[in-house]
TIVO-906340 format. One line per field, with one value per residue (C-alpha): residue number from 0; residue in one letter; chain; x, y, z. Coordinates in pm, 1 decimal, padded with zeros to 6 digits. Layout:
<nodes>
seq <- c(NUM ...)
type <- c(A ...)
mol <- c(A ...)
x <- c(X ...)
y <- c(Y ...)
z <- c(Z ...)
</nodes>
This chain:
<nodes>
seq <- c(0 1 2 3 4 5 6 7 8 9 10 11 12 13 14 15 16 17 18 19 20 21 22 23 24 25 26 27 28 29 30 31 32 33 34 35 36 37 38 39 40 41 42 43 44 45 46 47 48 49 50 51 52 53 54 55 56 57 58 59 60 61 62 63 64 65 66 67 68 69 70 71 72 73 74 75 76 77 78 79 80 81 82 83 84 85 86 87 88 89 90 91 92 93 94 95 96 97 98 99 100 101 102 103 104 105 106 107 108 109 110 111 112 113 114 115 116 117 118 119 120 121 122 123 124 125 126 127 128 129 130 131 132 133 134 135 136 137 138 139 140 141 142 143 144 145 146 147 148 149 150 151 152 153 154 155 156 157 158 159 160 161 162 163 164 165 166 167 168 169 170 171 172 173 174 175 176 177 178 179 180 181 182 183 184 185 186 187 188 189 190 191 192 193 194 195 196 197 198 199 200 201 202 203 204 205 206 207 208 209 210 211 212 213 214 215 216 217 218 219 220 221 222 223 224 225 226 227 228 229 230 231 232 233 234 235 236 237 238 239 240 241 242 243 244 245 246 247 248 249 250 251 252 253 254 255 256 257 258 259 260 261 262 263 264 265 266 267 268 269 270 271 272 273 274 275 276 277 278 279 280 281 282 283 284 285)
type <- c(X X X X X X X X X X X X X X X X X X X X X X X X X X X X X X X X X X X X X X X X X X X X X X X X X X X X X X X X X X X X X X X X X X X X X X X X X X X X X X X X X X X X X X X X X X X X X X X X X X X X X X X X X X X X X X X X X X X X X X X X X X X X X X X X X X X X X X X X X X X X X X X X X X X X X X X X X X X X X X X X X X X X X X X X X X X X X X X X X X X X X X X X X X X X X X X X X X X X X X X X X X X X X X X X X X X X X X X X X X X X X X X X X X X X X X X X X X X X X X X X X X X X X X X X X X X X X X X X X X X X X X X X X X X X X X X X X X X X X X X X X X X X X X)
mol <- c(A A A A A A A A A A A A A A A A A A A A A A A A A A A A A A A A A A A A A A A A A A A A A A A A A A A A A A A A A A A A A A A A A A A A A A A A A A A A A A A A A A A A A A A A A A A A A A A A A A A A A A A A A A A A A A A A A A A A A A A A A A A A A A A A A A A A A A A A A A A A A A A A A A A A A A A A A A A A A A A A A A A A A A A A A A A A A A A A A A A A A A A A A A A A A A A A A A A A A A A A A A A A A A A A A A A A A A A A A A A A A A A A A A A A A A A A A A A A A A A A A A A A A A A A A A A A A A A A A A A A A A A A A A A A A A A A A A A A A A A A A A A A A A)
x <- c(-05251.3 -04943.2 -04568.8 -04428.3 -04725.8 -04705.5 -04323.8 -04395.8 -04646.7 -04390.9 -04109.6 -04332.6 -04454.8 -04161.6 -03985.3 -04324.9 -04256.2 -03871.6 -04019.7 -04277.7 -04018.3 -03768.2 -04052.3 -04144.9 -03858.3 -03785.0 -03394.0 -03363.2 -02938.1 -02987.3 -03242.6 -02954.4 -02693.8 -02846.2 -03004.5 -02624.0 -02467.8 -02718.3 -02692.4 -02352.8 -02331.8 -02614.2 -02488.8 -02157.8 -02304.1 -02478.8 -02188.0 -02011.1 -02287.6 -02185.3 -01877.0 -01998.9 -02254.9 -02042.4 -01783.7 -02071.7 -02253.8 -01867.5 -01936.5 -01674.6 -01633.3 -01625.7 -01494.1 -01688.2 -01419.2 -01462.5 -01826.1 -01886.4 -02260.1 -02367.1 -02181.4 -02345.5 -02706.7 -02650.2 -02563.4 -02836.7 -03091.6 -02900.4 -02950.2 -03340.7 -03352.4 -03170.9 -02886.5 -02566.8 -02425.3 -02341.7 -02048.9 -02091.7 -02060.5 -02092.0 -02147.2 -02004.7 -02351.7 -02538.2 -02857.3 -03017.8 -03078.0 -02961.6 -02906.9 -02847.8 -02683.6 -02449.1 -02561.9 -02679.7 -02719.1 -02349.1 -02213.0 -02469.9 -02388.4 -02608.3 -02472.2 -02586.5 -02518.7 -02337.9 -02683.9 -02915.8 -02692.8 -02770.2 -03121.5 -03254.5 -03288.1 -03160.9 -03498.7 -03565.2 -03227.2 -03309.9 -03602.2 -03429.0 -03129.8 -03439.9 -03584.2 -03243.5 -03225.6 -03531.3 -03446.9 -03154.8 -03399.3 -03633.6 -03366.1 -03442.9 -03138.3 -03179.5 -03497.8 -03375.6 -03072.2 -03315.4 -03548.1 -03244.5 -03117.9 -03440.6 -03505.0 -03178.2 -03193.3 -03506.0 -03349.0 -03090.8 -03284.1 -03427.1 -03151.2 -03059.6 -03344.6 -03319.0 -03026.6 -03180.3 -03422.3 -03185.8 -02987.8 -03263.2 -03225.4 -03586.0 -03649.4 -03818.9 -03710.5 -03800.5 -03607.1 -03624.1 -03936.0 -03755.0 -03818.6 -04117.8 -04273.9 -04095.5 -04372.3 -04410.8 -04029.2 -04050.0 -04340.7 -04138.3 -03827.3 -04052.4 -04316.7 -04079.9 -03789.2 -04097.8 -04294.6 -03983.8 -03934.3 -04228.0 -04236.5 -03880.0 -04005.2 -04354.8 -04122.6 -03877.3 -04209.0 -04358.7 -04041.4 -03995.9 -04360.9 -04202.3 -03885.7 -04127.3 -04365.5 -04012.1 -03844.9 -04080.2 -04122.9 -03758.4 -03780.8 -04086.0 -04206.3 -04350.2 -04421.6 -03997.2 -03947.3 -04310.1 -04139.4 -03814.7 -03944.6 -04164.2 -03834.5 -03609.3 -03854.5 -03862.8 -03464.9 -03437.7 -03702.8 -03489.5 -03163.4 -03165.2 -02888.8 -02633.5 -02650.8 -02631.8 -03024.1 -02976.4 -02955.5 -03182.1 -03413.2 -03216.3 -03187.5 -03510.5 -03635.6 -03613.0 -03266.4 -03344.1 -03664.4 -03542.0 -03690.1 -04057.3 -04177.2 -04536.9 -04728.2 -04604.2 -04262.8 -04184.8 -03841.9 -04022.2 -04372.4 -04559.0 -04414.4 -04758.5 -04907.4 -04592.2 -04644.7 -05013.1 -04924.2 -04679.2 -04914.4 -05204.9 -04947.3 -05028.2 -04687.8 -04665.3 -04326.3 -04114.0)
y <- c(00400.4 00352.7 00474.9 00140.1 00050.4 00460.1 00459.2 00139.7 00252.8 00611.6 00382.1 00150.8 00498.4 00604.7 00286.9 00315.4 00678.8 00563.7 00318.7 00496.8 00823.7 00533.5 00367.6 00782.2 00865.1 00557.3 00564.5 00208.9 00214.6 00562.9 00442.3 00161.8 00403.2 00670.1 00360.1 00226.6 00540.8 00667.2 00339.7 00354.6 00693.2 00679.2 00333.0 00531.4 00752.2 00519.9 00331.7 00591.2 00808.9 00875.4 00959.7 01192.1 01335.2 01414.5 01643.3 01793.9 01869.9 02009.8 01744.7 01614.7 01287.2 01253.2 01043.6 00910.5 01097.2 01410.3 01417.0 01168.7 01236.0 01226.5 00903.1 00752.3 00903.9 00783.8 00438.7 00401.0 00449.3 00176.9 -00056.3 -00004.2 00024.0 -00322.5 -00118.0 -00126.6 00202.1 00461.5 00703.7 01031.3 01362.7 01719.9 01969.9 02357.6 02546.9 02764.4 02633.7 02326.4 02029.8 01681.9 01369.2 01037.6 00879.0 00568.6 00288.1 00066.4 00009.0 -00130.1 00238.6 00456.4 00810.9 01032.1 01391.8 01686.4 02074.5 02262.5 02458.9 02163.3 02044.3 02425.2 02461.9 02056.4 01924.2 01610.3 01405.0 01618.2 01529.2 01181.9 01234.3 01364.4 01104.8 00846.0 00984.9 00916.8 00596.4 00518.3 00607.9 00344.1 00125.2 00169.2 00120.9 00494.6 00597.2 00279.4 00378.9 00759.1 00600.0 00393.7 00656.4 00932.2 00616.7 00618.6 01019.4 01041.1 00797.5 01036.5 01360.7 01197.2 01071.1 01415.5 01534.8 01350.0 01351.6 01766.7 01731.1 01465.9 01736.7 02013.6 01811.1 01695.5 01331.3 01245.5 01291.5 01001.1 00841.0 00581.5 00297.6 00483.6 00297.2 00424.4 00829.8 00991.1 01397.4 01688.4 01773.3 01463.0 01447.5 01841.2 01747.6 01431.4 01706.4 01923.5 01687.7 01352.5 01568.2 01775.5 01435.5 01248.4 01533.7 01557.4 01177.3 01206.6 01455.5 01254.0 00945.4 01221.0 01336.7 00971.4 00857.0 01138.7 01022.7 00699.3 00816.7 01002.1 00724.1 00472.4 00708.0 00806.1 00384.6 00353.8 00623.3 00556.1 00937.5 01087.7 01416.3 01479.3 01502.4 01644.4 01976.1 01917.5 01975.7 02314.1 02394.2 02318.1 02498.8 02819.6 02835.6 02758.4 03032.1 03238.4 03096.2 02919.0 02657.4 02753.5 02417.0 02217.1 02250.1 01881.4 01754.4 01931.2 01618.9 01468.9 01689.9 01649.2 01963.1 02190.1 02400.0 02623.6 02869.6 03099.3 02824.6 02727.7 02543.0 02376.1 02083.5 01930.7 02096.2 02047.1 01830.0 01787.3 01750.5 02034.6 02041.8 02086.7 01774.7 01575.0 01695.8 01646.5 01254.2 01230.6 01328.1 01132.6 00845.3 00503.4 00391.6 00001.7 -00188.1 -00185.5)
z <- c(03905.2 04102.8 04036.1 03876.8 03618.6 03538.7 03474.7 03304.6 03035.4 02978.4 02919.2 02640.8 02499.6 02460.5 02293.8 02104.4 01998.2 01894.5 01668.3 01549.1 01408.6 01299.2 01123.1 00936.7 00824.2 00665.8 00730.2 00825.4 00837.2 00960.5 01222.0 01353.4 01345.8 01553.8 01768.3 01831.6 01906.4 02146.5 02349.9 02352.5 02464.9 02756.2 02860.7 02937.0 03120.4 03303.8 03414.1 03490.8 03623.2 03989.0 03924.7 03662.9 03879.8 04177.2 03880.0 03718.2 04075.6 04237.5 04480.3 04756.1 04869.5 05254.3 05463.5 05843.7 06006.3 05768.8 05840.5 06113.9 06213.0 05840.9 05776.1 06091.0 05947.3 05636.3 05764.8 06015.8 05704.0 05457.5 05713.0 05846.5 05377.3 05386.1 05106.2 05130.7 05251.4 04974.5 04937.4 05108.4 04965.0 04978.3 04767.3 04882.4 04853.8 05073.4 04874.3 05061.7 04819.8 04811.4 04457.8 04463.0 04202.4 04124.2 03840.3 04136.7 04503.4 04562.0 04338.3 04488.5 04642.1 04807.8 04814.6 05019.3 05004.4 05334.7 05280.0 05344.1 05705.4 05828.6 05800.6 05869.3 06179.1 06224.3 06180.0 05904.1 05699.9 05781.1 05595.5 05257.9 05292.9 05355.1 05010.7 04843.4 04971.2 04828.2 04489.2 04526.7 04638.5 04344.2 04055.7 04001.1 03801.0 03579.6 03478.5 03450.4 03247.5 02995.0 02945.3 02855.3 02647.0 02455.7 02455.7 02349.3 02067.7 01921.0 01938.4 01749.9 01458.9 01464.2 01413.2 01114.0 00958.3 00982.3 00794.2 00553.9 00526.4 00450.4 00173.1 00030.6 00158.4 00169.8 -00146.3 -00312.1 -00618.3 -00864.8 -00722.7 -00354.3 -00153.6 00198.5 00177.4 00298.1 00227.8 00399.7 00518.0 00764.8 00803.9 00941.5 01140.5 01295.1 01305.9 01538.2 01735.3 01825.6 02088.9 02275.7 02272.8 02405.8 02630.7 02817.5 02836.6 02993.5 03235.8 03342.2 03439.3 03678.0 03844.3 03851.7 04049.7 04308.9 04455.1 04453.4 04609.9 04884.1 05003.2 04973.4 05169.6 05445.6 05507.1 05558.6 05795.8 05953.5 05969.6 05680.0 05868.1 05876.2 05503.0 05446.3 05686.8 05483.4 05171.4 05310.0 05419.5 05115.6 04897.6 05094.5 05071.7 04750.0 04596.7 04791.6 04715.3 04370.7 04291.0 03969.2 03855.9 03466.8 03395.0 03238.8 03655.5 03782.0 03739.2 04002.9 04311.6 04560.8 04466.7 04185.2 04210.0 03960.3 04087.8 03858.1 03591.0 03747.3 03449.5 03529.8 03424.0 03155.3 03133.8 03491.7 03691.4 04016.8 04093.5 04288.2 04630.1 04806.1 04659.6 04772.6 05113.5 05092.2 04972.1 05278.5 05576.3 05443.5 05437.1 05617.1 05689.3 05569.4 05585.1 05335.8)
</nodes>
């Protein structure tokens, strides 16, 4: 099954799942209220999402004469990717990682640590910024910003309905044909977040192989960002990131060792299958 009909079927599972807990707890004005606000509040963040990034992330904004070589690597890419070249920017880390963000390609950013530009070579960082580019180039944070819109939208009615629970508000009555038991409303309470969760999570992993196999056609090499990532994940076991766990998703490999969930529970696919993916590549053009 390939990246896009994956992501496609988590998104529709999880717009499925929203319905479904809507539907259980029976809290129909509840259900739109919760539904409004989290769109609201996600859509915010969406537009506003590089900026927001960059704070969050202590990034810097450089300029070609700031960081000339970068720029020109950066620029080389956007062009062979057919993008429009994104801001530049740096975050002050001796950790080696690298995001891109920005609500689409003409507000995208791709941001690298001071770590990352000491231990790449310069094929190698073409690689990563390659990998960035292709999540650009695959409407990546879109798809990160519906799915959060959706996740978010559960937890919420969770939430409420935890609350409800509390205060007795699902308690049914003679003219009442909207509550439902406590028991199903603390199963919902419990099951609906980690269900949204590790939804959430499958579509991260889902689009970093699609990221990888993007990025190593606009490059042309697969082989530089399959030594990259050996490289990035050796630092950072060493050298762990001290970042807000609720980015991690978006770096191009896991900043926070200190944290190695697997399976289910994991950011980032396991490095060695990404780098098994990448040298059995056929390059095609993109």
């Amino acid at each position: 099954m390939n990246n896009a009909l994956k992501t496609t079927i988590l998104l529709a599972a999880l717009t499925g799942l929203f319905i479904v807990v809507g539907g259980a707890l029976g809290g129909n004005s509840g259900m739109v209220i919760a539904f409004i606000f989290a769109i609201v509040m996600n859509l915010g963040a969406y537009w506003f999402s590089g900026d927001i990034a960059l704070r969050v992330a202590g990034a810097q904004e450089v300029t070609p004469e700031q960081a000339p070589e970068l720029h020109q690597l950066v620029e080389e890419l956007a062009t062979y990717a057919r993008l429009p070249k994104p801001r530049v920017a740096i975050i002050d880390s001796p950790s080696p990682n690298a995001f891109a963000t920005g609500r689409d390609a003409n507000h995208a950013v791709v941001a690298v640590t001071s770590g990352i530009l000491g231990i790449l070579s310069r094929d190698e960082l073409a690689g990563v910024l390659a990998h960035e580019l292709g999540h650009v180039r695959n409407h990546d944070i879109l798809i990160s910003s519906i799915a959060a819109t959706i996740a978010g939208a559960i937890t919420l009615l969770a939430n409420m309905a935890q609350w409800a629970l509390i205060f007795g508000g699902f308690g049914r009555s003679d003219d009442d044909d909207g509550g439902m038991n406590p028991f199903a409303a603390l199963l919902t309470i419990i099951l609906a977040p980690l269900a949204a969760m590790i939804i959430q999570l499958a579509i991260s992993r889902s689009r970093e192989y699609g990221a990888d196999d993007t990025g190593a056609r606009i490059h042309g090499n697969p082989e530089s960002l399959a030594r990259a990532l050996e490289k990035l994940e050796m630092a950072t076991s060493m050298r762990p990131m001290q970042v807000n766990p609720a980015m991690a998703h978006m770096y191009i490999v896991n900043p926070l060792k200190g944290v190695n969930f697997a399976g289910l529970f994991s950011t980032h696919p396991p490095i060695e299958e990404r780098i098994r993916r990448l040298r059995s590549m056929q390059i095609r053009a993109l």
